[in-house]
N, C-alpha and C positions, 0 to 999 in steps of 0.2 A: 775470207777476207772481207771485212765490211768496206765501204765505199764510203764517199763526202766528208770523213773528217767530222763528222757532225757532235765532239763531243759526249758517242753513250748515245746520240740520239737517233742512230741509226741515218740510210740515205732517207729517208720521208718523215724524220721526227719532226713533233712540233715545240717550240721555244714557247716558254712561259710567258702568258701574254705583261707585259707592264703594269702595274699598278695605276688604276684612272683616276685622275683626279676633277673633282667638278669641274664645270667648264660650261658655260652659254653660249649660243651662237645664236646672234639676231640678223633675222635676212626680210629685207624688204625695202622697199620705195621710199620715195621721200614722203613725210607727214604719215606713216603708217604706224608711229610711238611707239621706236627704237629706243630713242634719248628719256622717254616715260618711263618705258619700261626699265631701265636701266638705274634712274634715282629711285623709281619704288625698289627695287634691289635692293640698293645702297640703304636702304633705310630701314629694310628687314634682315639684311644679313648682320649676325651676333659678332662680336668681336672688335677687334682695332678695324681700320681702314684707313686706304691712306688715297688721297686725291692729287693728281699731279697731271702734268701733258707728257707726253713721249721725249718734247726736246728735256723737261726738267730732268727727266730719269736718266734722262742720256748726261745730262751734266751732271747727276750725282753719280753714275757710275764711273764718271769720267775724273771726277774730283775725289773720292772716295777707293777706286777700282771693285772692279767686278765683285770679292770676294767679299771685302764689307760692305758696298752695298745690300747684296744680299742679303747677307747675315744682320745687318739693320732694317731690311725689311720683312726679313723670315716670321711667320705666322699671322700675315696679313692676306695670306692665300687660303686658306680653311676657310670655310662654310665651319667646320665645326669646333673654330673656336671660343675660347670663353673667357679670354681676357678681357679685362675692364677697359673700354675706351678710355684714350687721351684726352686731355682738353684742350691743346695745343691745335693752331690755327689749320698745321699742313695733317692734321691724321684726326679723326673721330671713329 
């Protein structure tokens, strides 16, 4: 009798790790060019972008709900996209 329930994966199996997606992480003081670092980003990564504050997204998700929001911003998370930028004021 095998033990834990693990699915096939045995008591000591290991689960497929997730799929990673890009991701930055800026750590440091103040005046050590976080916020530089960050527009040079903005200006070499390919694709749409879209610039907004936390409260804005909170009101689009809130006005919109979760699922279209999404789905209206879905493919502005790749690095390796290669859709043509907007001209439009809220996304480049």
């Amino acid at each position: 009798m095998r033990g834990g329930g693990g699915g096939g994966r045995g008591l000591f199996g290991r689960r497929k790790a997730p799929e990673a997606k890009p991701g930055i992480y800026l750590d440091g003081g103040f005046g050590v060019g976080k916020t530089h670092l960050l527009a040079a980003l903005w200006h070499v990564a390919p694709g749409r972008k879209y610039f907004g504050t936390f409260i804005e997204y909170t009101a689009l998700v809130g006005a919109l709900g979760y699922a279209q929001a999404t789905q209206l911003l879905r493919g502005a998370s790749s690095w390796r996209s290669t859709s043509s930028s907007s001209t439009t004021p809220a996304t480049r």
